[in-house]
Structures are given as C-alpha cells and as structure tokens.
C-alpha positions as CSV (number, residue, x, y, z in Angstrom):
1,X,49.6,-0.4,16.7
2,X,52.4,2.5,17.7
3,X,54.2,1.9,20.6
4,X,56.9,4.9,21.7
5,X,57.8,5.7,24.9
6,X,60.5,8.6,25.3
7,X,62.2,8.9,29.0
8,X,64.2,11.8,30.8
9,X,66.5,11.2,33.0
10,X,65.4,12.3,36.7
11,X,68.9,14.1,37.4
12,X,67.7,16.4,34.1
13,X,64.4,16.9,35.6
14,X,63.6,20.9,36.2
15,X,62.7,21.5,39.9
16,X,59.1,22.1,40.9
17,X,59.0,26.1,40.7
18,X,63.0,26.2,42.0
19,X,61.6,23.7,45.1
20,X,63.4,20.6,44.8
21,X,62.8,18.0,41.8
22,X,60.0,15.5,40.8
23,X,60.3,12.4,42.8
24,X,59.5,10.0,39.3
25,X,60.7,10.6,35.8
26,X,58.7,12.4,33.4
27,X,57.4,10.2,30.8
28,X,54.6,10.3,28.1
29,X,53.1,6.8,27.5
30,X,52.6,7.0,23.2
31,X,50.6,3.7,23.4
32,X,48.2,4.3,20.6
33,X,44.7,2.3,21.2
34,X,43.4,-0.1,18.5
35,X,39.7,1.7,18.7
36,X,38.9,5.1,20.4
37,X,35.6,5.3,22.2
38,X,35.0,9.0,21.1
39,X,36.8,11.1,18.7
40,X,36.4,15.1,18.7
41,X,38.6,18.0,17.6
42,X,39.5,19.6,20.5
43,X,39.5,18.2,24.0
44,X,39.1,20.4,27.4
45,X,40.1,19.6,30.7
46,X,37.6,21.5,32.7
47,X,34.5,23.7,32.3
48,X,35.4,26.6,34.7
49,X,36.2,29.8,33.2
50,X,39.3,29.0,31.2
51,X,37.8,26.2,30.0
52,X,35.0,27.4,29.0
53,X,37.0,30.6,27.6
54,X,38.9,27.5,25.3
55,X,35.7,25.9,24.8
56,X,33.6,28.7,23.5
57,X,36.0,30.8,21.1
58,X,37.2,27.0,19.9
59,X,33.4,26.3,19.1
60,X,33.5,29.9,17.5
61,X,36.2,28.7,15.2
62,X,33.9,26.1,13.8
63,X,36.0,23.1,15.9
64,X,34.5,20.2,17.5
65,X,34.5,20.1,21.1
66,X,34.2,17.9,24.1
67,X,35.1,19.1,27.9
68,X,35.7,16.7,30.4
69,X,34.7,17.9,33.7
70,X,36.2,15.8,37.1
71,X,33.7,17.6,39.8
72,X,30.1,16.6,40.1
73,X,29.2,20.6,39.3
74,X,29.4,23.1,35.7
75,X,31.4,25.6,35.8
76,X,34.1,25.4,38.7
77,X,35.1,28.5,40.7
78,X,33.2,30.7,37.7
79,X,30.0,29.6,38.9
80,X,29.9,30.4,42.6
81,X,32.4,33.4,41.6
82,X,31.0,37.1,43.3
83,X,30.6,37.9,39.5
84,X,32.7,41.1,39.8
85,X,34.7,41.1,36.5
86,X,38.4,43.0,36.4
87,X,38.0,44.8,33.2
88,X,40.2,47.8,31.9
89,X,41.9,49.1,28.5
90,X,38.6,50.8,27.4
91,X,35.7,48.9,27.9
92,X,31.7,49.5,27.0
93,X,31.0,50.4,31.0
94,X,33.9,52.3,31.2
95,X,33.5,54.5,28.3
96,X,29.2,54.6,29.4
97,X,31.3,56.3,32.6
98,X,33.0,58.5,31.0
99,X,36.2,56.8,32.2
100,X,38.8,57.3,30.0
101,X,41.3,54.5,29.3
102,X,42.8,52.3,26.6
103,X,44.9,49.3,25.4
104,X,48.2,51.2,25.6
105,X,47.1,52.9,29.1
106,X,46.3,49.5,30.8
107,X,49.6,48.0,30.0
108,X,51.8,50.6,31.0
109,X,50.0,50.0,34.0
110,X,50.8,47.2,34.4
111,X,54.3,47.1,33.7
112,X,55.2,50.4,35.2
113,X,57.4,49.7,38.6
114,X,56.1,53.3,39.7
115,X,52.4,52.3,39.1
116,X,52.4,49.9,41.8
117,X,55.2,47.7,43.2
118,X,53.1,44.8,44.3
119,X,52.2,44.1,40.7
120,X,53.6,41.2,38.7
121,X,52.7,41.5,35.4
122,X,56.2,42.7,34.9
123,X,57.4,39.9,35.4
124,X,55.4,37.7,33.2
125,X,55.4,36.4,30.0
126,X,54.8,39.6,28.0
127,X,54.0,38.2,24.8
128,X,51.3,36.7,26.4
129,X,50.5,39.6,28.6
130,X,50.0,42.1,25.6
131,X,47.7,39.9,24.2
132,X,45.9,39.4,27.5
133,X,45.6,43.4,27.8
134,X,44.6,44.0,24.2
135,X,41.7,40.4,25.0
136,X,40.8,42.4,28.2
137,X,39.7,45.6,26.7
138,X,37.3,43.4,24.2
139,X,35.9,41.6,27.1
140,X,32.4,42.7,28.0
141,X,31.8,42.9,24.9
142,X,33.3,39.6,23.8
143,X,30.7,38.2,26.8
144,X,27.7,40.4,25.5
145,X,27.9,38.8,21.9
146,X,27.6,35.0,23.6
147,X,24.5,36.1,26.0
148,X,26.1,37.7,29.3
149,X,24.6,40.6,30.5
150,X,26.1,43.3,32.7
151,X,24.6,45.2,35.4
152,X,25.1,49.2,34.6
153,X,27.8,50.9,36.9
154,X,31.4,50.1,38.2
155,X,32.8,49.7,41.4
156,X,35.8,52.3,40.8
157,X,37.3,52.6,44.4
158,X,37.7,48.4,44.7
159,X,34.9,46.0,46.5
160,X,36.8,45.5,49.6
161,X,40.4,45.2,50.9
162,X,41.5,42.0,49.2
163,X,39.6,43.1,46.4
164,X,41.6,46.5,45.3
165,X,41.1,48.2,41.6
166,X,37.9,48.7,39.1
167,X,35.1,46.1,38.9
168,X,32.4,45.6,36.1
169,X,29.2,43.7,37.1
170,X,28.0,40.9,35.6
171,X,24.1,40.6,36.3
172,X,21.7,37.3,36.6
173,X,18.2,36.3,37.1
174,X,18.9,34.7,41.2
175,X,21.7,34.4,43.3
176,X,23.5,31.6,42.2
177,X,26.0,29.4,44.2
178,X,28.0,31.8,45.3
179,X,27.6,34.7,47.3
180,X,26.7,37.9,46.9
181,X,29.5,40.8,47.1
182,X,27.7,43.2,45.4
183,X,24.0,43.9,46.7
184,X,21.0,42.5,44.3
185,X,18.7,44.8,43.4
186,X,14.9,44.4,41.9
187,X,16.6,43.8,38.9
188,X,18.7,40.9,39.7
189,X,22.2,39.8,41.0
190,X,25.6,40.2,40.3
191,X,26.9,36.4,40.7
192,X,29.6,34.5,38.2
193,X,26.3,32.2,37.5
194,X,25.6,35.1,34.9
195,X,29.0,34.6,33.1
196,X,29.2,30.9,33.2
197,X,25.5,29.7,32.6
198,X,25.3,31.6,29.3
199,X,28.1,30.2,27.9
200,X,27.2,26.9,28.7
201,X,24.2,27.8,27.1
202,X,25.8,29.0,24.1
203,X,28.4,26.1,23.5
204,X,25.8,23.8,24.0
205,X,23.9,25.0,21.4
206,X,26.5,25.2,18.6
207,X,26.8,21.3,19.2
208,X,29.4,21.1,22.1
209,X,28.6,18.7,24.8
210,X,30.0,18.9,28.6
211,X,30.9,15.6,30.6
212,X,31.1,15.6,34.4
213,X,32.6,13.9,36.6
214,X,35.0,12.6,33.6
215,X,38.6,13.3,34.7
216,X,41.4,13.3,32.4
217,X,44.2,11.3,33.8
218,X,46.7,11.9,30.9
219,X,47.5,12.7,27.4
220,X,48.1,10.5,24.3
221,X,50.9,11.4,22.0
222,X,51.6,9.8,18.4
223,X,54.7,8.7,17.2
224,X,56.2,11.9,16.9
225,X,55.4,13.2,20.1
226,X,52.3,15.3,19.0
227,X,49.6,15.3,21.5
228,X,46.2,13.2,20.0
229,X,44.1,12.8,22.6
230,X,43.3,12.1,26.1
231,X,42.6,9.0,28.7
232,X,39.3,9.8,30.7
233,X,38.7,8.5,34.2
234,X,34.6,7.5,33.4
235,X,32.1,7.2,36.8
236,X,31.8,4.0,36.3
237,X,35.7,3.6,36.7
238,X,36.5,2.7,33.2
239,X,38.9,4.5,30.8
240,X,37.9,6.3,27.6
241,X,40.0,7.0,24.9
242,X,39.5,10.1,23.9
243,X,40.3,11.2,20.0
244,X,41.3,15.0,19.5
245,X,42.7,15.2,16.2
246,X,43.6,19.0,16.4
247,X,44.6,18.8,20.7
248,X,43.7,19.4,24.4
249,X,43.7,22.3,26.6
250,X,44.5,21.8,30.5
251,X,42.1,24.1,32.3
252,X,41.5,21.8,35.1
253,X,41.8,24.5,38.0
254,X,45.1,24.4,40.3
255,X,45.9,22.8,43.4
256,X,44.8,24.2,46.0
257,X,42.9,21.3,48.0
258,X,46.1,19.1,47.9
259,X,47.4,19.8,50.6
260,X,51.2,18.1,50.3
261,X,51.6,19.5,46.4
262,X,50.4,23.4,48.3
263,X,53.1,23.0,50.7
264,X,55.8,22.7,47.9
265,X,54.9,26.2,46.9
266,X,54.0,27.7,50.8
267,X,54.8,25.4,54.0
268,X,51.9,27.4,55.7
269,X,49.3,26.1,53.8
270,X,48.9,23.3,55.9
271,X,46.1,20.9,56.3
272,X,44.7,23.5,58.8
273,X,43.6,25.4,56.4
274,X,40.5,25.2,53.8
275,X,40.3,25.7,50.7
276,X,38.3,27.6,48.5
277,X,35.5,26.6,46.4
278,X,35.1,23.4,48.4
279,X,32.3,21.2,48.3
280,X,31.2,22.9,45.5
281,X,34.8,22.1,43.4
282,X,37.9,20.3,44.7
283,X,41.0,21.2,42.9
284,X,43.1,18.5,42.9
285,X,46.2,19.6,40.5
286,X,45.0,16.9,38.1
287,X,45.1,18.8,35.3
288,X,48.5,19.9,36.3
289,X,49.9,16.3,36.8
290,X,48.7,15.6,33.0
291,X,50.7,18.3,31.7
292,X,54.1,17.2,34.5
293,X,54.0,13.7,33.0
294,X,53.5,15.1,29.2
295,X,56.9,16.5,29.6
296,X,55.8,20.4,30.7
297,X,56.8,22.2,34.5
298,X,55.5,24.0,36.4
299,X,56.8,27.8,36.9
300,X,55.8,30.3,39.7
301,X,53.2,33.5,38.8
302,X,54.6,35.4,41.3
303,X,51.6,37.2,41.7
304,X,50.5,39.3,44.7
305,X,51.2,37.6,48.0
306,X,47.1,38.3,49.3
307,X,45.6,37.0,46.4
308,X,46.6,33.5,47.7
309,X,44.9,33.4,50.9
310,X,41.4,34.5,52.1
311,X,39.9,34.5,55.8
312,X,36.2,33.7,56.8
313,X,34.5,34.1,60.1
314,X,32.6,30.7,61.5
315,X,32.6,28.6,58.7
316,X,34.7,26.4,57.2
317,X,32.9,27.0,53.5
318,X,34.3,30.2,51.4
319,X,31.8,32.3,49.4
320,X,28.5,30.4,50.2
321,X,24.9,32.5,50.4
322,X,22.5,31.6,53.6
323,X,21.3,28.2,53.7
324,X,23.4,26.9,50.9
325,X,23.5,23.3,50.8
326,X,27.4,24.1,50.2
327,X,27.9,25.4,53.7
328,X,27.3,28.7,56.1
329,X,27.8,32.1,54.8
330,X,29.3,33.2,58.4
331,X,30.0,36.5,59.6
332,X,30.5,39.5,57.5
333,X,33.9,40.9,59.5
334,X,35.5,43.6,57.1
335,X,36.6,47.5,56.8
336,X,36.0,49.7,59.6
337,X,34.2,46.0,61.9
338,X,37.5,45.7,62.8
339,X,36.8,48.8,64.9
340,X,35.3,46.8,67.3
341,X,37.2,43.2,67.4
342,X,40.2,41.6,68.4
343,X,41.6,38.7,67.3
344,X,43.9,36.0,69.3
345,X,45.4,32.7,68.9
346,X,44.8,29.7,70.4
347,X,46.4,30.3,73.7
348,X,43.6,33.2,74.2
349,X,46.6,36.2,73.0
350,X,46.2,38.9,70.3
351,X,49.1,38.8,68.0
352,X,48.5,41.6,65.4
353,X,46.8,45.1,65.1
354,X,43.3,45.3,64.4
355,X,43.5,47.2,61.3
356,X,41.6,45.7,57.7
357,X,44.3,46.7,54.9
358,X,46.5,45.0,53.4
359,X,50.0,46.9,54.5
360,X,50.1,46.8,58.2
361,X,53.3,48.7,58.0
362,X,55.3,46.6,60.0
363,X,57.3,44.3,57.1
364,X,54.4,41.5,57.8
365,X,50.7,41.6,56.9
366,X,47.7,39.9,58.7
367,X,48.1,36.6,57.0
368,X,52.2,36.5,58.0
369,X,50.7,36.5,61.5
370,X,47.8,34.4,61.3
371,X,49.6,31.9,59.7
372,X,52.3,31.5,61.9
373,X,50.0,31.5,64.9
374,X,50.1,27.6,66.9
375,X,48.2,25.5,64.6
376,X,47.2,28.6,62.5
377,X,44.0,28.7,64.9
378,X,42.5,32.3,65.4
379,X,39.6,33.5,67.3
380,X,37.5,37.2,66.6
381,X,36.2,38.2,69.6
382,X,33.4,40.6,70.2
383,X,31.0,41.8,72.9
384,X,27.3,42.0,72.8
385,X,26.9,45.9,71.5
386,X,28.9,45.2,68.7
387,X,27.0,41.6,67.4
388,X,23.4,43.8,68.0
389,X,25.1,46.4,66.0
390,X,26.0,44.3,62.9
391,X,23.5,42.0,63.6
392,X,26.0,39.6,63.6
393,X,24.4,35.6,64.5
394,X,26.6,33.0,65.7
395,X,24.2,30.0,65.7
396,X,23.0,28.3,62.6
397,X,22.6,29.0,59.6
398,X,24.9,31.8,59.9
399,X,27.4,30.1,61.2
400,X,28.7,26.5,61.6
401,X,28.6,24.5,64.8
402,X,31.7,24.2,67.0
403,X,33.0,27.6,65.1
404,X,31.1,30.2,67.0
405,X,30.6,30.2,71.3
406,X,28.5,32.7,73.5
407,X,29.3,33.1,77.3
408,X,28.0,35.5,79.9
409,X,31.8,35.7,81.3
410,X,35.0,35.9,79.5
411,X,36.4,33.3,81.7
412,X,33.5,31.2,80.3
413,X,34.6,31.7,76.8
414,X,37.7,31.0,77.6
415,X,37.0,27.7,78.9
416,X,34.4,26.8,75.7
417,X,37.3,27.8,73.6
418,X,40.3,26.1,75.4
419,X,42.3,29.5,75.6
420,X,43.4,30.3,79.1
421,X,44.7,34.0,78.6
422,X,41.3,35.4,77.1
423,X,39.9,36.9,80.0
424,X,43.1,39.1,80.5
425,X,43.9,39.7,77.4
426,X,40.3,41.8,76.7
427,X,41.1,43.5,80.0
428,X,44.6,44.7,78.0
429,X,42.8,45.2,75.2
430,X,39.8,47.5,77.3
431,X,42.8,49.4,78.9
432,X,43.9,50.2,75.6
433,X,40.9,51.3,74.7
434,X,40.6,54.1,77.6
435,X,44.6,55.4,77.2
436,X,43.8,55.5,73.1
437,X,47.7,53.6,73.1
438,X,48.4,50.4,72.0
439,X,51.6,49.1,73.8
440,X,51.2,45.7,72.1
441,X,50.7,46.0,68.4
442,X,50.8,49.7,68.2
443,X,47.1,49.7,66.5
444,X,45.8,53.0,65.7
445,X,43.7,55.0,68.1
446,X,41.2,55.9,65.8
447,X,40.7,52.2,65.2
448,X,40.0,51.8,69.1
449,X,36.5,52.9,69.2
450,X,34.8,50.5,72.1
451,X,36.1,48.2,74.7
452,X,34.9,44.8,74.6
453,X,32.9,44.8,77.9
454,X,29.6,43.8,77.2
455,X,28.1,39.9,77.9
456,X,27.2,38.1,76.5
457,X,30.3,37.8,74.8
458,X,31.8,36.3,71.7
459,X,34.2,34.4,70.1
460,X,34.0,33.2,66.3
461,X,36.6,30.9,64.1
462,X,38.4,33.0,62.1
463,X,39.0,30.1,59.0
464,X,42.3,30.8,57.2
465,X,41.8,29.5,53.7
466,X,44.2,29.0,50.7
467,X,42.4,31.1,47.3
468,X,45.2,31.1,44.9
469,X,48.4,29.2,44.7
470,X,49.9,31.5,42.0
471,X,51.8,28.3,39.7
472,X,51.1,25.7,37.5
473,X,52.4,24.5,34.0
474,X,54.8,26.7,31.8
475,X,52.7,28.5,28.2
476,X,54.2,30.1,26.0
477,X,53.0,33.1,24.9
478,X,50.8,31.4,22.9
479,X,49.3,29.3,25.9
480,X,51.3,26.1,24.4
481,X,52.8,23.8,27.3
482,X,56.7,24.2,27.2
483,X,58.6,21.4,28.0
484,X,62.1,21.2,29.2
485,X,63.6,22.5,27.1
486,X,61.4,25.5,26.8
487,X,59.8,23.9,23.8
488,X,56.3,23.8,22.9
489,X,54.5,20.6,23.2
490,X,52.7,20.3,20.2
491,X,48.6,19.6,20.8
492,X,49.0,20.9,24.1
493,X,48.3,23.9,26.1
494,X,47.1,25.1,29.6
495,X,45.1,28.1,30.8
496,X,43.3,29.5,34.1
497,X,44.7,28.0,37.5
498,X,46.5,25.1,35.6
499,X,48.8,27.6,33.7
500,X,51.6,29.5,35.8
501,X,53.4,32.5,35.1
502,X,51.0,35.1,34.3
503,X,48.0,35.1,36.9
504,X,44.3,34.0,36.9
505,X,41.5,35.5,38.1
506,X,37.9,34.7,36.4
507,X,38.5,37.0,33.4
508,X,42.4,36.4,33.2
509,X,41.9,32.6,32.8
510,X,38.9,32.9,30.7
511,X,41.4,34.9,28.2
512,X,43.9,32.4,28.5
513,X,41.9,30.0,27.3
514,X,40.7,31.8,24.8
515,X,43.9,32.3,23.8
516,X,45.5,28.5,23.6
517,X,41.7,28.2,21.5
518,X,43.2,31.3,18.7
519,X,46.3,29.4,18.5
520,X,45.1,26.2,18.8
521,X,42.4,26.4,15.7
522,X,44.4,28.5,13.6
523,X,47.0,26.1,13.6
C-alpha cells in the first residue's frame, strides 16, 4: 500500500472567487485501498445534463462508464428543464427556417462588446468558448443521432423576459417533471424529459450503468498525484472505492441549496429564499467540495446578473406542472399581467415600478429591489377583475397554503397578511391609476391600465428563488480542473454548474461535459 499526502499551506490558499480564503487547508488524501469494490474507466459525478453530456460522448469513445448520482431522481435539473434548447452557429431548425447563421457569426456574437453589453462570454475562457460555439452549432444534431427528437419551429423573439434570444424545442411523449413553457400540442410536449430520458436510454444500452443516491465524497490520487478514482457515499452509509483507471468528471450541479456557501458569492441569497429544482434535486456544492479538497478553486462566471435569480407566484416549488407530487405550479404572473398588479413588501408598501423587463432604467432591476426588501418578503396584489381575467386560482392545487389570501376588504387582507399600509397603499396606487402619473416609482402610464378596486381581493407570495450561482471549480480550456497554480490536475475535470468561468445552461453544460469526455478519452 501507497500512502502520500501533499499539503498547502492555508496562507497560499487562493480566495473563494476573490471572497476571503478557505477556512481548512486543501489536501488530497493518496491513501490507496488494498481492494476496490468496483473498477470502471471513467467515473461521473452526476447524471444531469453535463454529466450525461461526459457520460454519453465517453461511452461513444468506446470507455467504460459508471455515474454516481447523490439525489433519489435521473437526470437533475435536465429532467424537469422547460426543454427549450439555446442553439445557434447554424443549426438543422435554423437552416429548416431559413435563418441564416454560422460558427464564425455566433462567436463574434458573443464576443462583440457592441452586440450586447450584458454578455460575458468575453470574458471567459476562450479556448474553451470556441470550442463550445463550434459544439453548439453540431448540437441538435449531435442529440438527433442518440434518440432526441425536436419539435419543428423556433422561438426567435425569446420565451419570456428572463428568457431573451432563440430557442429550439425539444419534443416528448408527456409532460415530464417539469413544466411546460412552451404549449403541448396533439403531438406531444416540449419538456427536458425528451433530452435526458433518451440518453439515459442510450448510455444504458451501450453498457453504462447509473447509480443513485451514491454521492462522491472525494477523489483518490496515486503516488504521483494523478487522479484514480473516487470514494462513494453508498445508501446504506458505507464507502465504495471506486476504480477509474482513465479519471472522473465533476458534474455534480452547483450550490445553490447551501445556503452559507451562496452567500460567499451573493449576501442576498439568504435562507429566505428557495432554490430551484428542489425536491426534485438538491444541489449541495458536493461535487464542488471534491474538486476544493483535490487541490482545484473555484473562479467566478460572471455571467448575467438575472440568470441567477427567478421569482414564482404562491409557491415555494420552481418549475412544477399541476398536481405534481414536487409541489404547486402557482400563478402564471408575466409580460403585460403586470398591467394589472402591484407588488409590496412586508410592511404592505410598493417599492418598485410594475414593469416585466429586465432594465427598469433606474441603475437597479426588480430583483435589486426585491431582494433588499425586509426579510426579502413580497406580496402581488390583485383585485377580483383581474384573477377572473387570467383565471388566476389562489387555493390549492394552484397554489400553496399560507402563500395565497382572499378578503372582501383591503383592510382584511392586510390583517391576513400582517401588512398594515396595504389598504392605503392601493388607494395611492388607484389614484395613480386615474392621473395616468406615477409619483412613486415613476411606472409608465401605459402600464396603468386598471385600479385595483374590485373585492374580493388578492394577495399572493411572490417566492424569490436563487436559479444560478454563476461559479464553481476552475477548467481549463480543455475542462481539466486547474489547481493553484493554474495547473491541470491530471484525471480530473468539471463541467455544467460544478465548473465556473464560462456559464451553464442545459446545452452549455451538456457541451462541457462533452468536452472534459474528448479530452479525457483521447488522452
């Protein structure tokens, strides 16, 4: 038996994305075992898009592979995903559009500061992002060839405000998990369960097996510091040595359900706020920690500010269809519904303009003021007329109890709701309304189309959840975990929400891990 263990000194440490250092030395424990209890090629953290990006195109390559899977569920965020793809650089439904666009197009895109100034691809790796364009393009059909199908037609114009840009469609059988963004047709659904269960599909019939709820709890390196395989956290509490001869990728999802690691990155994503995916998948920053006590850090994505944060209307579950074991769908409160809402804080007072875009153009955005609202608690409020317009429920299924209230006075609601400036605030509001001026929050008039004047009336959570956290462990442009030193770590890579410095999404981390797969079984 090998016994080598390599320490760094904390003072050396590299701080936690520039915000402060880690709190115990980094080490890697190269305590070899006397027997393994499996052996496999390749090991893979999680079975979410970039691990099943890894998984597959590893499989492809003629490797052995073994994913480890910490939640109870396939798939991660993939599965209960809206199944709108962001695809570009020339795809099949693009060119079926008459759309034209290509490789070279899509990346001056991206890079190009007069293209769009909220974009941070720029600012990436761009080894890694020119090989993420060029794996883009190839896509759809890259999907098509392992058994995902695609719905004909693109969104062109973007799905909704958070969700800006071109979208492809990937089509299934039901509705999956997750909820539907794009309307199902007699043909099917457009849900991420059409991406993910056909690739599990696939990998498992080349010979690759899935485990779940297996977490990896760290890596095992040999005696000259290559990465061999994995220790497995077993249901049953025991430890597996895992064998992988050629190494492991880290595609474990990122961190958004811890709640002190989230506020390292953003102090307002407190424990008042959800997180996404939950039930369904926790992410914990597991996979993360592996790579942190490897030797690897973690770097910023500095991706766009909205992408981390979503909002949902009375519910505390994000992205979940009617009657969902996983929670209530809530209220459907977007584009030009905002017409006839307001929102206010806990003390019953609005504190932003009414308006569903991104730019409020006032220096903040909505989530800047929700966030810094007391205990980041917001209430929508409507009348009567305007839930029998959308028919808009606030009782189960719809929505979740203690998250929606009715009263036949505003006073009333006001009471249900503990805020004790309601009732005067909608008569502000209603007065508003009548000059077409808003004195407060200077909301357009256009956007003032009703006062909010007919009981019963209505107030509904409005749920502030944490979607992307934008970090995790440093790649290399070819998705190898850099250390210290900016050295790869040899075995070892990261993709999807694990990896920082060059964004996720479904499709971006599923290309990630493809990537770390090229690299990985080529060399």
């Amino acid at each position: 038996m090998t016994t080598r263990r390599s320490f760094l000194k904390t003072s050396s440490l590299t701080a936690v994305a520039g915000l402060g250092g880690v709190a115990e030395a980094v080490f890697a424990n190269t305590t070899l075992p006397s027997a393994w209890d499996l052996s496999t090629e390749i090991v893979v953290a999680g079975s979410g898009p970039a691990g099943m990006g890894a998984a597959v195109t590893a499989i492809d390559n003629n490797a052995k592979v073994l994913i480890f899977e910490k939640g109870k569920n396939y798939g991660g965020c993939g599965v209960i995903s809206a199944g709108i793809l962001k695809l570009e650089g020339g795809t099949r439904s693009q060119k079926a559009a008459g759309i034209q666009d290509s490789v070279e197009q899509y990346y001056k895109r991206l890079t190009n500061p007069n293209e769009d100034l909220s974009r941070a691809e720029r600012m990436g790796n761009q080894e890694l992002l020119a090989k993420k364009v060029e794996h883009t393009a190839a896509f759809e059909d890259w999907a098509i060839n392992h058994g995902v199908k695609f719905r004909p037609g693109l969104t062109t114009a973007g799905v909704d405000s958070q969700h800006p840009g071109m979208w492809h469609h990937v089509w299934w059988k039901d509705g999956g998990e997750g909820r539907n963004m794009i309307s199902p047709n007699k043909d099917g659904y457009v849900t991420g369960a059409g991406l993910m269960l056909p690739l599990k599909e696939y990998f498992e019939s080349k010979g690759g097996r899935i485990y779940l709820e297996h977490k990896v709890t760290s890596v095992i390196k040999d005696a000259n510091g290559r990465v061999i395989g994995v220790e497995v956290l077993s249901p049953n509490g025991k430890i597996l040595k895992v064998l992988a001869t050629k190494g492991v990728v880290l595609a474990g999802g990122g961190f958004r359900g811890n709640v002190p690691m989230r506020m390292l990155f953003d102090a307002r994503m407190t424990k008042n706020m959800i997180a996404t995916g939950e039930p369904f998948v926790f992410q914990d920053g597991s996979a993360i920690k592996v790579g942190v006590k490897a030797g690897g850090f973690m770097v910023r994505d500095g991706n766009r500010p909205h992408s981390n944060f979503r909002r949902k209307f009375g519910t505390i579950h994000y992205n979940f269809p009617l009657n969902s074991p996983y929670g209530a769908p809530g209220l459907d409160v977007a584009g030009n519904r905002w017409n006839q809402i307001i929102f206010t804080n806990k003390n019953g007072d609005r504190f932003v303009q009414e308006v569903d875009k991104w730019d409020l153009g006032t220096g903040y955005n909505f989530y800047d003021l929700a966030l810094a609202q007391p205990d980041q608690l917001i209430w929508t409020i409507f009348d009567d007329a305007t839930a029998k317009k959308y028919r808009w429920s606030t009782k189960p299924p719809v929505c979740e109890e203690g998250l929606a209230f009715d009263a036949n006075t505003l006073d009333e609601l006001g009471k249900l709701t503990n805020q004790p400036n309601l009732a005067q605030t909608v008569e502000r509001y209603n007065n508003f309304v009548d000059t077409k001026a808003d004195s407060d929050f200077g909301r357009p008039a256009a956007t003032m189309t009703k006062k909010i004047e007919k009981a019963p009336f209505h107030a509904v959570r409005c749920v502030l959840a944490v979607h992307n956290i934008s970090a995790g462990l440093a790649i290399n442009g070819d998705g190898q975990v850099i250390d210290i030193d900016l050295q790869p770590i040899p075995g070892l890579y990261a993709a999807g929400e694990s990896a920082g410095g060059i964004g996720g999404g479904v499709t971006g981390s599923m290309i990630v891990g493809q990537i770390a797969a090229e690299h990985l079984t080529n060399n």
